[in-house]
N, C-alpha and C positions, 0 to 999 in steps of 0.2 A: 230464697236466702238473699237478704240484703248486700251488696258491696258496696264501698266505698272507698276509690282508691285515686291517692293523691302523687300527682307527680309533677316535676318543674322548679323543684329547690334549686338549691344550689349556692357557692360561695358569691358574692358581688361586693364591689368597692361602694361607699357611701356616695350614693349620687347617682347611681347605677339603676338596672331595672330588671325586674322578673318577672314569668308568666306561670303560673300554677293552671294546674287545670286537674278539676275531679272526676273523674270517669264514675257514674253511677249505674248499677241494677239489681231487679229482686221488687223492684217498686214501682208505682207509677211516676215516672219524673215528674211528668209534666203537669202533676196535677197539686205539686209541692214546693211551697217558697224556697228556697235554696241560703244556706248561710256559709260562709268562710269564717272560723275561729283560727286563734292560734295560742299559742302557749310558752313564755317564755318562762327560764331557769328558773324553779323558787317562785313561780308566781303564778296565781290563779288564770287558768283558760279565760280567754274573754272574744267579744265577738264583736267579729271586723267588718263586715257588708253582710249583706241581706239581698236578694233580690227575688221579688214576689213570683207568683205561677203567671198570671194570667195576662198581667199588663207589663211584667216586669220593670216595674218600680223596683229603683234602687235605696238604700240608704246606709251609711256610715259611721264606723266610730271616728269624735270628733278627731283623735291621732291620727287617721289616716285619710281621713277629706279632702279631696283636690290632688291626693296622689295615686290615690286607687282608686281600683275602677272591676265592678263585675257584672259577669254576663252571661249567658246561658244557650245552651244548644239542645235546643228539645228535641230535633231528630238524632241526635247523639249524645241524648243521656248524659249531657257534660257541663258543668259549672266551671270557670274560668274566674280567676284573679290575675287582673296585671296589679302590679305595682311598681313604681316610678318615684324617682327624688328618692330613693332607699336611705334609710338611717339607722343606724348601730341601735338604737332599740326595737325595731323594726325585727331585731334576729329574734326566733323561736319557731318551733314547730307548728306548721300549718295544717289545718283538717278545715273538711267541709262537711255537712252535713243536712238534711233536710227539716224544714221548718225555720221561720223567723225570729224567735226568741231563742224558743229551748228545741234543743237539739232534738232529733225524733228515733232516729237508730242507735245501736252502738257505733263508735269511734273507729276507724280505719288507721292507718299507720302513721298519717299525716307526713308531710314533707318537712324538712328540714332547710330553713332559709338564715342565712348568715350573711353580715352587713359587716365587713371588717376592712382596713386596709391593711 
């Protein structure tokens, strides 16, 4: 059975910085690109980094380029998102999930990240 569980939200001042990090299993990690989406109020899911199986090549949406940054732990099953220079659009519900474009499992509960002063 698949998991997918996301932890490392939390409130931060605009300018501030977070680490999320996905704890995966049920699958073969290592053998799957790995992606971080997120979801804010009223607004369609969209997808924030990427980062490949085998070479881990990374890549970005153009919003979040030069401040985020993700990474991978294949002996622990675990995707990471830092994010840095935080900005008040930046707040929404964070999820990871497997695969480079389209997601490959069902959804996890994702984290809740909040950009506010």
């Amino acid at each position: 059975q698949v998991q997918l569980v996301e932890s490392g939200g939390g409130l931060v001042q605009p300018g501030g910085s977070l680490g999320l990090a996905c704890a995966a299993s049920g699958f073969r990690f290592s053998a799957y690109a790995m992606s971080w989406y997120r979801q804010a109020p009223t607004k369609e899911r969209e997808l924030v980094a990427t980062i490949t199986a085998a070479s881990g090549s990374t890549n970005y949406a153009d919003s979040v380029k030069g401040r985020f940054s993700i990474s991978r732990n294949n002996l622990k099953n675990t995707v990471y998102l830092q994010m840095n220079s935080l900005k008040p659009e930046d707040t929404a519900v964070y999820y990871c999930n497997a695969g480079a474009t389209i997601p490959t499992w069902d959804w996890g509960q994702g984290t809740q990240v909040t950009v506010s002063s």
